[in-house]
Structures are given as structure tokens and as C-alpha cells.
C-alpha positions in Angstrom: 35.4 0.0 -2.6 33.8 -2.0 -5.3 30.4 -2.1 -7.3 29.0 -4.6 -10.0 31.1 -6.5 -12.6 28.6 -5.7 -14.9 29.4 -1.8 -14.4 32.7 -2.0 -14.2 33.0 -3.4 -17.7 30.4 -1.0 -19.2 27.2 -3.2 -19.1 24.5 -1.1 -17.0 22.4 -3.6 -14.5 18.7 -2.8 -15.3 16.7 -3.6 -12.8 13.7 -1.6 -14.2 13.7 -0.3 -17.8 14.1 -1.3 -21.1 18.0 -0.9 -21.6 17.8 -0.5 -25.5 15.0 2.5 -24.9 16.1 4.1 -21.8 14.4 6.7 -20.5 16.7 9.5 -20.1 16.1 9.3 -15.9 17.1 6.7 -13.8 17.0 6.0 -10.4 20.9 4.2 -9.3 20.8 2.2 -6.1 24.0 1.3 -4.2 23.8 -1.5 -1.6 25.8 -0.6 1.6 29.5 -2.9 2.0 29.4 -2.7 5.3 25.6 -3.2 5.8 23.5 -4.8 3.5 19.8 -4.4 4.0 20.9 -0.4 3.3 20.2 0.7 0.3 21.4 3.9 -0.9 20.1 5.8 -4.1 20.6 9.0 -6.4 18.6 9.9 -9.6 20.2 10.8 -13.2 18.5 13.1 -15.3 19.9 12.7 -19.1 19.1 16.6 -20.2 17.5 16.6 -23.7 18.8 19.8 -24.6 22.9 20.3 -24.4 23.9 22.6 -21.1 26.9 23.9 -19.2 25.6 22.7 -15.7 28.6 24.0 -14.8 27.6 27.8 -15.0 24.8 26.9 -12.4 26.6 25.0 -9.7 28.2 27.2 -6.6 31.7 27.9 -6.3 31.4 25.9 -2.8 30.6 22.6 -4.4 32.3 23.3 -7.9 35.9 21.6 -7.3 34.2 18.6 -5.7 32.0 18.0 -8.9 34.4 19.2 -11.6 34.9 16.4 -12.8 31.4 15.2 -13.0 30.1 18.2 -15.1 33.8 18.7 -17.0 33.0 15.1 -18.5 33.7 14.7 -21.9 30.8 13.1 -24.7 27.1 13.2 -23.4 26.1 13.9 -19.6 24.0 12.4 -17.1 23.5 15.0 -13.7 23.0 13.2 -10.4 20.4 14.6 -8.1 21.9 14.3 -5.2 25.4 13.9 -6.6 26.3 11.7 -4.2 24.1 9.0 -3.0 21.7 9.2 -0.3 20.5 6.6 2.2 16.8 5.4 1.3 14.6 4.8 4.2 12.2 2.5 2.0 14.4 0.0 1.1 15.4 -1.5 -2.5 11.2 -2.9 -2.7 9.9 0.5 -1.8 12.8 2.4 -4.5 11.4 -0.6 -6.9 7.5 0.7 -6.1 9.0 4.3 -6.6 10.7 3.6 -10.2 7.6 1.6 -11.4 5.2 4.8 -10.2 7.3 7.2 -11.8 8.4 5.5 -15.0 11.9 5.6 -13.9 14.9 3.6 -15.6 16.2 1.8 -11.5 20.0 0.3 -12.5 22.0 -1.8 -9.7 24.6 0.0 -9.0 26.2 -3.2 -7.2 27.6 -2.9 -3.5 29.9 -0.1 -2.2 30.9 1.0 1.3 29.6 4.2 2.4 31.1 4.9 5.3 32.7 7.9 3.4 29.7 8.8 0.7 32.0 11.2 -1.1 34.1 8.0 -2.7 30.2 7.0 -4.3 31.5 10.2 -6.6 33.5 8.1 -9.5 31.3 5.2 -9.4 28.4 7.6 -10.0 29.7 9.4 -12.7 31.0 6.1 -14.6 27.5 4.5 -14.5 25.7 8.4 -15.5 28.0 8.3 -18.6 27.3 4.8 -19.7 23.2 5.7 -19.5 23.5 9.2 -20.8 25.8 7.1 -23.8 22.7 4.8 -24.1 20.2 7.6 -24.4 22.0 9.3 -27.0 22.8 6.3 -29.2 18.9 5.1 -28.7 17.6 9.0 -29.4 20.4 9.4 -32.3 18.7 6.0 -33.7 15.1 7.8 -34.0 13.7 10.2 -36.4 12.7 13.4 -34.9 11.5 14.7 -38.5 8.0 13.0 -38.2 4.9 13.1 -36.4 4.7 11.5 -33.2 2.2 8.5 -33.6 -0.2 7.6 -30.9 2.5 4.3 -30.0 5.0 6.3 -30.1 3.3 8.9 -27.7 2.1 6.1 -25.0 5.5 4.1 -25.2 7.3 7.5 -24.0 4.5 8.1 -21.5 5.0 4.4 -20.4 2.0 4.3 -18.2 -1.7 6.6 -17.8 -0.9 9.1 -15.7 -4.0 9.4 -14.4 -4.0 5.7 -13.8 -0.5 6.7 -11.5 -2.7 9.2 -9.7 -5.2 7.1 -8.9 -2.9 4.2 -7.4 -1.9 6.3 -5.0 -5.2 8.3 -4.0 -7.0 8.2 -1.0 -10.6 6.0 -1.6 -12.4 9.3 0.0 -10.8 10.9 -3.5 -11.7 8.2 -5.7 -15.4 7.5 -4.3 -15.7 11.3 -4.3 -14.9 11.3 -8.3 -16.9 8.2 -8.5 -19.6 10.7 -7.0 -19.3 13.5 -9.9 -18.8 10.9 -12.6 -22.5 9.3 -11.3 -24.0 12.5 -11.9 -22.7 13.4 -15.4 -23.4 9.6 -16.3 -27.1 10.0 -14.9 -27.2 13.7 -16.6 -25.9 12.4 -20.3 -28.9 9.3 -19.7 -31.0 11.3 -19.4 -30.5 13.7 -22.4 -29.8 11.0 -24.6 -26.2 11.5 -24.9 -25.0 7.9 -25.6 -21.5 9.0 -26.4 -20.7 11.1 -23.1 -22.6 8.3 -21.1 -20.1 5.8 -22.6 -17.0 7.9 -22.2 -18.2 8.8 -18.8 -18.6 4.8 -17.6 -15.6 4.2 -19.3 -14.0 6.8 -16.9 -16.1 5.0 -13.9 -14.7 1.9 -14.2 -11.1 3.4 -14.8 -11.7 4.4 -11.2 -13.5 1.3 -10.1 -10.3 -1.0 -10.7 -8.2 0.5 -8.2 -11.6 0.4 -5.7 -11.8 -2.9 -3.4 -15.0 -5.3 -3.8 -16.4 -4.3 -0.3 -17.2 -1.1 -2.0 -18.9 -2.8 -4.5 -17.7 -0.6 -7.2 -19.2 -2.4 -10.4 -22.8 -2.3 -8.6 -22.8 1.3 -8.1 -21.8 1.7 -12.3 -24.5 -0.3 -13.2 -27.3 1.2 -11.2 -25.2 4.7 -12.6 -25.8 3.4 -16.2 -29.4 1.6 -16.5 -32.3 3.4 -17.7 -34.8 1.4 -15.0 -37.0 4.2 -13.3 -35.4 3.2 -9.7 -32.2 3.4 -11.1 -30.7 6.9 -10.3 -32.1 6.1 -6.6 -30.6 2.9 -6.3 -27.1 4.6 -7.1 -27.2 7.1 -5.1 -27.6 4.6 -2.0 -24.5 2.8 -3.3 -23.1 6.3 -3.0 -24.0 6.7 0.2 -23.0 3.4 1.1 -19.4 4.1 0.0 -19.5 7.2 2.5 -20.4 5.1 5.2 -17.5 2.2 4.7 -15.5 5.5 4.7 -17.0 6.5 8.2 -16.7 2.6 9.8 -20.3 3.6 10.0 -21.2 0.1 10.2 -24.4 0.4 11.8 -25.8 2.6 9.1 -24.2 0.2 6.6 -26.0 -2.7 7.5 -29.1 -0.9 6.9 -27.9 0.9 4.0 -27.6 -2.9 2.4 -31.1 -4.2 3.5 -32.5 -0.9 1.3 -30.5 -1.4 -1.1 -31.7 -5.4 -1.7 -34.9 -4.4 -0.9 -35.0 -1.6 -3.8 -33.2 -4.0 -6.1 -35.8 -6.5 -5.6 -38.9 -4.4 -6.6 
């Protein structure tokens, strides 16, 4: 059995992450001795508030793990404790850390024909992070006001902007749909500030739409004051719905209306 150099002399391999702001969870990949393409992976969670996890694990599986959760100094928990095979591969765990603003630290190479001997390995690199998180939270004030840099460097990434990479385009044309009529709604009263907050929110939604939906079209037809205008976005709407469908035949008429309105 072996894993990283790196590890073994207490440098953590970040393959994702910052490793002088870690995150406090971490996904730990393992490539397979014996094979490899496998990749096998468990995820440490860094608790922010001091527990006995001890108290909480079953008598079955407490001598096996005594000497994870008996472990002197701060604590990192591995969920599963010992390393599971992932499917996906080491660019689909990479996909997985990114989407959920995990920490992902190499782990380096060990064999798992017997996963049980991942145990020591696993524990030596969840001490070394939960030592980093510590040190990097201990190095922070905690007595003032969390600023608005501070607040988006801890959330890493929008979180609605993680919801939408991963949403069906029926979902996101279908918001595109609502946001089209509170747009044409606040237009029409003469509410400048919800019409601009509400096409910021189209285009938010419009980046993570392909061009052969013609995203940017539909928002400007959604946003002009021209009397045709609120007609003109509903075909784009429509249009949309039918690229949904494969509805091709309907689409190539949908398009001759729709250059024919835009040209009167």
C-alpha cells in the first residue's frame, strides 16, 4: 500500500480548492494500485462546532473506527469512512467538486483490493485538512460583520447559477416564460427598477441557454416598448416550446412569423 509523497509528508495534494482557505469539505480520491482508470472517493466534512461523533456511531462499526473519531487535535469525519468506487471517473468527481464547491485533494494511488486498509490513509489526510481548517478559521475574526466579499468568497459560486447548470431547458425556458411576463407587466406600469432587475434575471438564465434558442432575441422583444413587442416575444416563447417538441415543422413557420412581424 502506498499513496502520495506529498501526503505522506503532510503536504495535502489540492486538486480543487484554495489550500490556504479550505473549505471545511473535501472530496479525497484514491486511484486504484491494481487498476488505474478506478478512481475511488470519500467526502470529509470538517464540523464547525466541536462533537463526540463517537456517541453517535453503532456499537457494530465502533471498534473499526475508534481510532478515527478517538483522534487527538481537530477532526475531519469521512462519509463513507472508507472509500467507495466512483462510477464517474476522476473528470466527472472533478465536475462534482466544482458544482458543489467542494475542496477535491489526491489522495495518490493505493490498492483496494481490501478497502478496509484505505482506513489509516484516510484518517492521516482528514487530520491534515481539518488542521488546515482550524489554523485558516483560528486566523479570522469572527467578532465582525460579515462583509458582502466575505459572504460570496464562502459561498464560492451563485447558487442559483449551480441550479441552473444543471436544469433541464424545459425548466429554464419555462422561468424564461414567467420572467417575460413580470418584465412585460413592470413595462407596462412604469416600473423601470423591477423591469431592470427582472432582465437582469433573464439573461442570468439566458447564458446557460444555447443560441438555437435564440435567448438574447426573446429578452429584447421581452424588454422594448414597440407596440408589436409583447407579441413578438411571445412567438419566441413559443418557438422555444417547439425546439423542445422537435416540432420542426411548426418551427420553420414559427420563424417566417417571426421575421415577418420583425419586419413591419
Amino acid at each position: 500500500m502506498r499513496w502520495s509523497e506529498n501526503t505522506i509528508h503532510g503536504v495535502l495534494t489540492f486538486r480543487a480548492g484554495d489550500p490556504d482557505r479550505p473549505r471545511g469539505h473535501a472530496l479525497v480520491f484514491f486511484r486504484d494500485g491494481d487498476s488505474p482508470d478506478q478512481v475511488w472517493a470519500t467526502y470529509l466534512v470538517v464540523a464547525p462546532i466541536k462533537m463526540d461523533l463517537g456517541k453517535y456511531i453503532p456499537a457494530a462499526f465502533a471498534s473499526q473506527l475508534a481510532g478515527q473519531l478517538a483522534a487527538a487535535g481537530p477532526s475531519a469525519y469521512p462519509l463513507p469512512p472508507v472509500p467507495e468506487r466512483y462510477e464517474g471517473g476522476l473528470d466527472a468527481l472533478e465536475r462534482l467538486a466544482e458544482l458543489r464547491n467542494d475542496d477535491l485533494i489526491d489522495g495518490g494511488t493505493l490498492r483496494m483490493s481490501d478497502p478496509l486498509y484505505a482506513l489509516q490513509p484516510v484518517a492521516d489526510i482528514g487530520s491534515q485538512y481539518a488542521e488546515r481548517c482550524v489554523s485558516y478559521v483560528a486566523s479570522q475574526p469572527l467578532d465582525q460583520p460579515v462583509t458582502e466579499s466575505v459572504a460570496t468568497a464562502a459561498g464560492g459560486m451563485d447558487v442559483d447559477d449551480l441550479l441552473l447548470q444543471v436544469m433541464p431547458d424545459r425548466d429554464k425556458v419555462a422561468r424564461l416564460a414567467r420572467l417575460t411576463g413580470t418584465l412585460r407587466y413592470a413595462i407596462e406600469g412604469g416600473d423601470a427598477r423591477h423591469a431592470s432587475e427582472t432582465v437582469g434575471d433573464m439573461q442570468r438564465v439566458a447564458r446557460h441557454l444555447t443560441d438555437k434558442y435564440r435567448p438574447d432575441e426573446l429578452i429584447a422583444a421581452a424588454r422594448s416598448a414597440e407596440p408589436r413587442a409583447a407579441e413578438l416575444a411571445e412567438l419566441f416563447l413559443e418557438r422555444c416550446y417547439r425546439l423542445l417538441d422537435e416540432d420542426y415543422t411548426a418551427l420553420a413557420d414559427l420563424d417566417r412569423e417571426i421575421e415577418d412581424l420583425k419586419g413591419r
